[in-house]
VMD Tcl script that builds the backbone (N, CA, C; Angstrom):
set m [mol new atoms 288]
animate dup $m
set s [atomselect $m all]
$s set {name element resname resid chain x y z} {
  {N N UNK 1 A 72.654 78.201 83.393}
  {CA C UNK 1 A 71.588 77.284 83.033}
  {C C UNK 1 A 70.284 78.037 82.782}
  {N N UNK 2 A 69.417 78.795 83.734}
  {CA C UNK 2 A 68.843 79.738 83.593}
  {C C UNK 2 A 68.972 80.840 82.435}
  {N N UNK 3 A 69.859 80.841 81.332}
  {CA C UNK 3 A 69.991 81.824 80.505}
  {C C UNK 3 A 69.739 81.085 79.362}
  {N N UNK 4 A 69.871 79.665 79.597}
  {CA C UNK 4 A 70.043 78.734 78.203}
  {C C UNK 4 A 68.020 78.751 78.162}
  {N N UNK 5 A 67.588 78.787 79.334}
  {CA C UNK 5 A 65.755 77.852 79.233}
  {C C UNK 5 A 65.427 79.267 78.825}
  {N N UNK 6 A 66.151 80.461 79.330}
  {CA C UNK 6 A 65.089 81.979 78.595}
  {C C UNK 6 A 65.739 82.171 77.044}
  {N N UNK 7 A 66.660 81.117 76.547}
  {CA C UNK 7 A 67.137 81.854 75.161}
  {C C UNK 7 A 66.443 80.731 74.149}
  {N N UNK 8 A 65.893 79.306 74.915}
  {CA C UNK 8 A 64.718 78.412 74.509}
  {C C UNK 8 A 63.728 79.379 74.314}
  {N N UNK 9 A 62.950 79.649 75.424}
  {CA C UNK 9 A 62.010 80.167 75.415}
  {C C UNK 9 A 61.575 81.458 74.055}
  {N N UNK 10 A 62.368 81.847 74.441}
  {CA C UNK 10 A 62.667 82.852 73.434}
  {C C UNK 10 A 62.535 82.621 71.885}
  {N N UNK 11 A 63.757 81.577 71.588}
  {CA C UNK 11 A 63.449 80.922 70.422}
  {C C UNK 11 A 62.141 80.444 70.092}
  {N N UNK 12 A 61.591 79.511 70.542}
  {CA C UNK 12 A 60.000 79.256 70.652}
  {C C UNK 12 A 59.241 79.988 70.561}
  {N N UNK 13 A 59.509 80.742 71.306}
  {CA C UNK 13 A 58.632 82.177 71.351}
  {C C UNK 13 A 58.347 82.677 69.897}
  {N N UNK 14 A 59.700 83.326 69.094}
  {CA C UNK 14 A 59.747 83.873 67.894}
  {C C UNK 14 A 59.379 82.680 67.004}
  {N N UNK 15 A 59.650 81.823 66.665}
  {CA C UNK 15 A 58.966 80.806 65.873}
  {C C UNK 15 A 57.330 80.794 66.046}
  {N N UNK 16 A 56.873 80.365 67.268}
  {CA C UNK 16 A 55.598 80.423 67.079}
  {C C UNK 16 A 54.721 82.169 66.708}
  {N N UNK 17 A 55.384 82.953 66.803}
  {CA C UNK 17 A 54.974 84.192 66.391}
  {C C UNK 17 A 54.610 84.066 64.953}
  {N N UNK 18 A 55.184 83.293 63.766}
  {CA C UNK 18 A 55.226 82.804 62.529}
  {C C UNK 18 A 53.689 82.542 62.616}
  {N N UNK 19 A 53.576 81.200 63.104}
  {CA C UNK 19 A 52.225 80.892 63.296}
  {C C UNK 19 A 51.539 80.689 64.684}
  {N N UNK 20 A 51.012 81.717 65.373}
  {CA C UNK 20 A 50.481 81.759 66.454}
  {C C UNK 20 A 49.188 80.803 66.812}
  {N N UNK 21 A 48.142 80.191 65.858}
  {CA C UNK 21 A 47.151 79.423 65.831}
  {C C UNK 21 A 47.688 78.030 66.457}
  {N N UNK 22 A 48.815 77.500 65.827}
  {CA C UNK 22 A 49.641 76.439 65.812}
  {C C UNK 22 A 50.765 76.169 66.299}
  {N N UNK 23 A 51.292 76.824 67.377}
  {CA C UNK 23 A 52.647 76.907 67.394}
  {C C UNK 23 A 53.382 75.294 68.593}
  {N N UNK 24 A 54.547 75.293 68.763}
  {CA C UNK 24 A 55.047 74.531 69.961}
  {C C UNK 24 A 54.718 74.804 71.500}
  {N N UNK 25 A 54.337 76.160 71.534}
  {CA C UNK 25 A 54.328 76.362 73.025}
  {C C UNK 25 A 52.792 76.094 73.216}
  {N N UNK 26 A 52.187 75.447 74.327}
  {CA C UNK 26 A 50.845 75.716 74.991}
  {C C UNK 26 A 50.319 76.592 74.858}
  {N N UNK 27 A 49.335 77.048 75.229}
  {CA C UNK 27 A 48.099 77.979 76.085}
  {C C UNK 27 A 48.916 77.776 76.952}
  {N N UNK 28 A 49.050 76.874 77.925}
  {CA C UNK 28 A 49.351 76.519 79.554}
  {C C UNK 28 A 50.562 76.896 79.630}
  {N N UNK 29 A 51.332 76.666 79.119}
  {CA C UNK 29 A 53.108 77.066 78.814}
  {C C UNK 29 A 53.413 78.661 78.859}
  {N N UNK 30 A 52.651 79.056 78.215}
  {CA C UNK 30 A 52.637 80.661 77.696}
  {C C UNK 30 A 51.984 81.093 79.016}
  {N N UNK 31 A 50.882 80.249 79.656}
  {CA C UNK 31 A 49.956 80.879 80.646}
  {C C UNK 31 A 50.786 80.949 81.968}
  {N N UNK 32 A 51.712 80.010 82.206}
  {CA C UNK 32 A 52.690 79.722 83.383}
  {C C UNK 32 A 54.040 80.555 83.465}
  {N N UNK 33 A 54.544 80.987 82.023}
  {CA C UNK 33 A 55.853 81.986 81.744}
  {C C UNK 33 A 54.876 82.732 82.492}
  {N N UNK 34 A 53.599 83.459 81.580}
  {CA C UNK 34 A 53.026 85.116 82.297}
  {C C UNK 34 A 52.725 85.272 83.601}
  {N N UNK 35 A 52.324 84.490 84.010}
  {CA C UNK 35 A 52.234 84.708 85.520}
  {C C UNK 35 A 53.010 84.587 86.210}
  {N N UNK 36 A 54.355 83.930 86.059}
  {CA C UNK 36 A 55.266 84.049 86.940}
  {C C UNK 36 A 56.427 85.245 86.613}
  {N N UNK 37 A 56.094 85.602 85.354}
  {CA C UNK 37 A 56.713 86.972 84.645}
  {C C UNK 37 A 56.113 88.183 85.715}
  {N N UNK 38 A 54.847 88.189 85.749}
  {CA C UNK 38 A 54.185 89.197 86.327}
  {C C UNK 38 A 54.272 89.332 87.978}
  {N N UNK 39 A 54.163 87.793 88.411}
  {CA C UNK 39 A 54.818 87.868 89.874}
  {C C UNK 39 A 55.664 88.362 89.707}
  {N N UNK 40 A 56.983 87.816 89.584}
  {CA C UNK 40 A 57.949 88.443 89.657}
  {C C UNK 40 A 58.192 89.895 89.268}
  {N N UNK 41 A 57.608 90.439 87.981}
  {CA C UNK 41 A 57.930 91.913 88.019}
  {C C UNK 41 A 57.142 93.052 89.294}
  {N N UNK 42 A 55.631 92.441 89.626}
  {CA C UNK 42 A 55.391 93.320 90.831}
  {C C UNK 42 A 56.206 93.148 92.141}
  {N N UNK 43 A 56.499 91.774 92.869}
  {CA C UNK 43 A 57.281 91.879 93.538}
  {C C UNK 43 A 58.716 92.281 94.055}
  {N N UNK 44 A 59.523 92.553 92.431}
  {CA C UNK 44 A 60.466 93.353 92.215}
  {C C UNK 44 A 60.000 94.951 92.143}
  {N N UNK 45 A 59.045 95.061 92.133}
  {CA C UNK 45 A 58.703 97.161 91.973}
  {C C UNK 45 A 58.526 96.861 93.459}
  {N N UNK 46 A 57.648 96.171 93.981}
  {CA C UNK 46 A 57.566 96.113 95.258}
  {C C UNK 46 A 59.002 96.381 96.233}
  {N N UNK 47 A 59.206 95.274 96.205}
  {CA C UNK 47 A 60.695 95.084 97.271}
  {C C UNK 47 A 61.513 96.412 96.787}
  {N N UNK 48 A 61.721 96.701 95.480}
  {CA C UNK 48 A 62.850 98.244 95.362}
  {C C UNK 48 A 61.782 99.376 95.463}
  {N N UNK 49 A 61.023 99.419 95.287}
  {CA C UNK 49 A 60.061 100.623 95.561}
  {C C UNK 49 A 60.334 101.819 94.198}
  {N N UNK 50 A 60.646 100.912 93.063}
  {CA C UNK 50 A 60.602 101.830 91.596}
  {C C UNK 50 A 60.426 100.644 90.488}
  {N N UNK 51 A 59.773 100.821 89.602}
  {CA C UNK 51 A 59.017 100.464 88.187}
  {C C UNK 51 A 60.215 99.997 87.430}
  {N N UNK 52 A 60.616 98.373 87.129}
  {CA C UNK 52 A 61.587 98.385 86.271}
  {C C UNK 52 A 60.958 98.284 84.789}
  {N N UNK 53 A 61.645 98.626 83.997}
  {CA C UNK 53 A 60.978 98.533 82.283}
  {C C UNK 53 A 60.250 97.393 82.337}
  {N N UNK 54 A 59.258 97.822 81.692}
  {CA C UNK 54 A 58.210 96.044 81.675}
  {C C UNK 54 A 58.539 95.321 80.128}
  {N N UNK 55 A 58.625 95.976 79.289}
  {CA C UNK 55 A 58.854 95.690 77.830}
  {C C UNK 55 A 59.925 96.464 77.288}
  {N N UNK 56 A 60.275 95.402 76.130}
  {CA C UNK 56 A 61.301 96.261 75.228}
  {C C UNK 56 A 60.574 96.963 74.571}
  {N N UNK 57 A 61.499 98.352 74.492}
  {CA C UNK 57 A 61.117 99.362 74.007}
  {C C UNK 57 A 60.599 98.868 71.989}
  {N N UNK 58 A 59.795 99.165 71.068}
  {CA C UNK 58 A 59.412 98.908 69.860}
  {C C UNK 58 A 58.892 97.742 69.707}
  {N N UNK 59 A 59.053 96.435 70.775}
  {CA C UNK 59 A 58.804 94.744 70.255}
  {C C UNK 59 A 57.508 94.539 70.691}
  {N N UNK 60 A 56.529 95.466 70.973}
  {CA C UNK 60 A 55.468 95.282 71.407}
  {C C UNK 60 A 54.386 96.339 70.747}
  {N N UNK 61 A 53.552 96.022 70.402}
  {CA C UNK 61 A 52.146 97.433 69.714}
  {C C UNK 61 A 51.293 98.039 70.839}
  {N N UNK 62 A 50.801 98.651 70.403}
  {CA C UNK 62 A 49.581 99.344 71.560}
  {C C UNK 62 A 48.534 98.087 71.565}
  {N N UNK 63 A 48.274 97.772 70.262}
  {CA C UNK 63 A 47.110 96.363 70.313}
  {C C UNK 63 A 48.128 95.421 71.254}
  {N N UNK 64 A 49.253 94.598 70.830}
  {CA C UNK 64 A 49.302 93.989 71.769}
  {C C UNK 64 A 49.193 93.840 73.149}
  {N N UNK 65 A 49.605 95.386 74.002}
  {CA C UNK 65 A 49.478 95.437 75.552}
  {C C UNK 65 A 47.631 95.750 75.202}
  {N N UNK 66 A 47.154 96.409 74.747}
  {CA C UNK 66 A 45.779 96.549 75.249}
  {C C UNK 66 A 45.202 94.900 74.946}
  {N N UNK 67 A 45.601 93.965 74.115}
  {CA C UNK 67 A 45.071 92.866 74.440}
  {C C UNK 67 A 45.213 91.833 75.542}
  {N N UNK 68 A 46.154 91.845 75.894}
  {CA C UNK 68 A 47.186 91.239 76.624}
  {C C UNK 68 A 46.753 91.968 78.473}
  {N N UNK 69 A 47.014 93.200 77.959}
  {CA C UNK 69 A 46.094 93.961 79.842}
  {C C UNK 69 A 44.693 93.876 79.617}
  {N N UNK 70 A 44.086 93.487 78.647}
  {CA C UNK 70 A 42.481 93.615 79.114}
  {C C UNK 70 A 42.420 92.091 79.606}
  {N N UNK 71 A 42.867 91.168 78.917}
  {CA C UNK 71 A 42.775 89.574 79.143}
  {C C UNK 71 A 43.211 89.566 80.821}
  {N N UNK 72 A 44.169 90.307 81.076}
  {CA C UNK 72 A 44.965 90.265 82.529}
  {C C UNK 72 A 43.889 90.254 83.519}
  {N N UNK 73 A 43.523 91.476 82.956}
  {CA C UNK 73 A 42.398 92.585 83.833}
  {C C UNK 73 A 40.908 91.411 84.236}
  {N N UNK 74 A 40.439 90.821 82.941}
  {CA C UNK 74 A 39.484 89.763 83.447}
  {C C UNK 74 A 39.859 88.818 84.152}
  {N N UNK 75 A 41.257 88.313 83.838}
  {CA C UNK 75 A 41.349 86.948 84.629}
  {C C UNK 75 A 41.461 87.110 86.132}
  {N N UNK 76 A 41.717 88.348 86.650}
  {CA C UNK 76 A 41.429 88.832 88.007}
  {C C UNK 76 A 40.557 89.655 88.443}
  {N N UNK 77 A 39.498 89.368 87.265}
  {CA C UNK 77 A 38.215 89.875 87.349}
  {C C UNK 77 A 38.441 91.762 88.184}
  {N N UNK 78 A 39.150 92.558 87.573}
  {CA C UNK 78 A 39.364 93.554 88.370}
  {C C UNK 78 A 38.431 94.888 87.730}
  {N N UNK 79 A 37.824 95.455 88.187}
  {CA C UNK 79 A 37.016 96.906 87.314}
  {C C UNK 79 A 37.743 98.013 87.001}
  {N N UNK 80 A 37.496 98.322 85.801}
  {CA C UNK 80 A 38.043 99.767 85.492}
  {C C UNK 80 A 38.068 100.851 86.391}
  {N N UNK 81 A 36.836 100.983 87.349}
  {CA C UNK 81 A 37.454 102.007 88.375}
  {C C UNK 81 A 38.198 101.778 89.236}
  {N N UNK 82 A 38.355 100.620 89.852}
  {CA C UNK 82 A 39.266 100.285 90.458}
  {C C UNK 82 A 41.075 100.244 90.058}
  {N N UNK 83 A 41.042 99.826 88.781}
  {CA C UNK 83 A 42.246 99.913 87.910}
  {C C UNK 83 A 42.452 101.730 87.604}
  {N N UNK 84 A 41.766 102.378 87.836}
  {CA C UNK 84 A 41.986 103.503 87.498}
  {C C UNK 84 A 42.449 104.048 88.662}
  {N N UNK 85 A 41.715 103.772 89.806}
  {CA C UNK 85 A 41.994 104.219 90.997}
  {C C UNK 85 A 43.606 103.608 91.141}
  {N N UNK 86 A 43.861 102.698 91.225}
  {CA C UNK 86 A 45.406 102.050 91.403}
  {C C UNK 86 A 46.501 102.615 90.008}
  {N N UNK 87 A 46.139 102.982 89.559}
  {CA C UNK 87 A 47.073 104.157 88.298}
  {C C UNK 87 A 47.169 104.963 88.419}
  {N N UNK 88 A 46.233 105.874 89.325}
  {CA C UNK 88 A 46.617 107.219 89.701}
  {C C UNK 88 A 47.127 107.404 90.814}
  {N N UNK 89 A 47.624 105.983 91.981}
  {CA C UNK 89 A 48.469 106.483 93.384}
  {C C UNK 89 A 49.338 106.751 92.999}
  {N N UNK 90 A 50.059 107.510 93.597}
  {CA C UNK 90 A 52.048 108.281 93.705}
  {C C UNK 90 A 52.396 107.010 93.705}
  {N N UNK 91 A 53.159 107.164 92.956}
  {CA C UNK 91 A 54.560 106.088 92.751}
  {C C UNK 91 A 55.784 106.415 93.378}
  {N N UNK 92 A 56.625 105.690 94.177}
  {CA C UNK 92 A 57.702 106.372 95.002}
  {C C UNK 92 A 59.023 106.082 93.910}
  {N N UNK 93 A 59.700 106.773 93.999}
  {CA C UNK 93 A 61.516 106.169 93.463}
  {C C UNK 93 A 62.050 106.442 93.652}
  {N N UNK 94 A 63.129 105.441 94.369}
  {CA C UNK 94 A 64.718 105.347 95.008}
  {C C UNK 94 A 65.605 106.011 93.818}
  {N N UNK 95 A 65.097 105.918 92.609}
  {CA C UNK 95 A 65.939 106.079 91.813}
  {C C UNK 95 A 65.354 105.456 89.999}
  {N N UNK 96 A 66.246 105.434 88.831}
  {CA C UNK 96 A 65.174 104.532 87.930}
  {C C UNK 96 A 64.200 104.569 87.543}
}
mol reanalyze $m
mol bondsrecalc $m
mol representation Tube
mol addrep $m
């Protein structure tokens, strides 16, 4: 069941990419996938203690993550030195 709402999503997804101004999905829709995308991926690096791929490799630009992490970055109001400081701790891995 869970594979059918991410292959929706998905679909939706790529359609509204067509026209992004206008599309089927929300602001709020899109805003509720990302944050629970992002929970879930830190709490998974968390609990295994290694970095799983965040993106597919080519389906994404440098503009898109730098738009997409700066928007992040304000909505938790976080500072560049601080974000810098948390990019440069050791990262541990089990493995991966």
């Amino acid at each position: 069941m869970a594979f059918a709402c991410i292959a929706d999503f998905a679909r939706l997804a790529q359609q509204d990419l067509l026209q992004p101004e206008a599309g089927q999905l929300s602001d709020e829709d899109l805003a509720q996938v990302m944050t629970l995308a992002v929970r879930l991926y830190a709490a998974r690096a968390e609990a295994r203690d290694q970095y799983p791929v965040p993106l597919q490799a080519g389906e994404v630009t440098a503009t898109d993550v730098a738009i997409t992490a700066s928007e992040m970055i304000r909505a938790v109001d976080i500072n560049l030195f601080d974000l810098s400081m948390w990019h440069g701790r050791p990262r541990n891995h089990r493995g991966g």
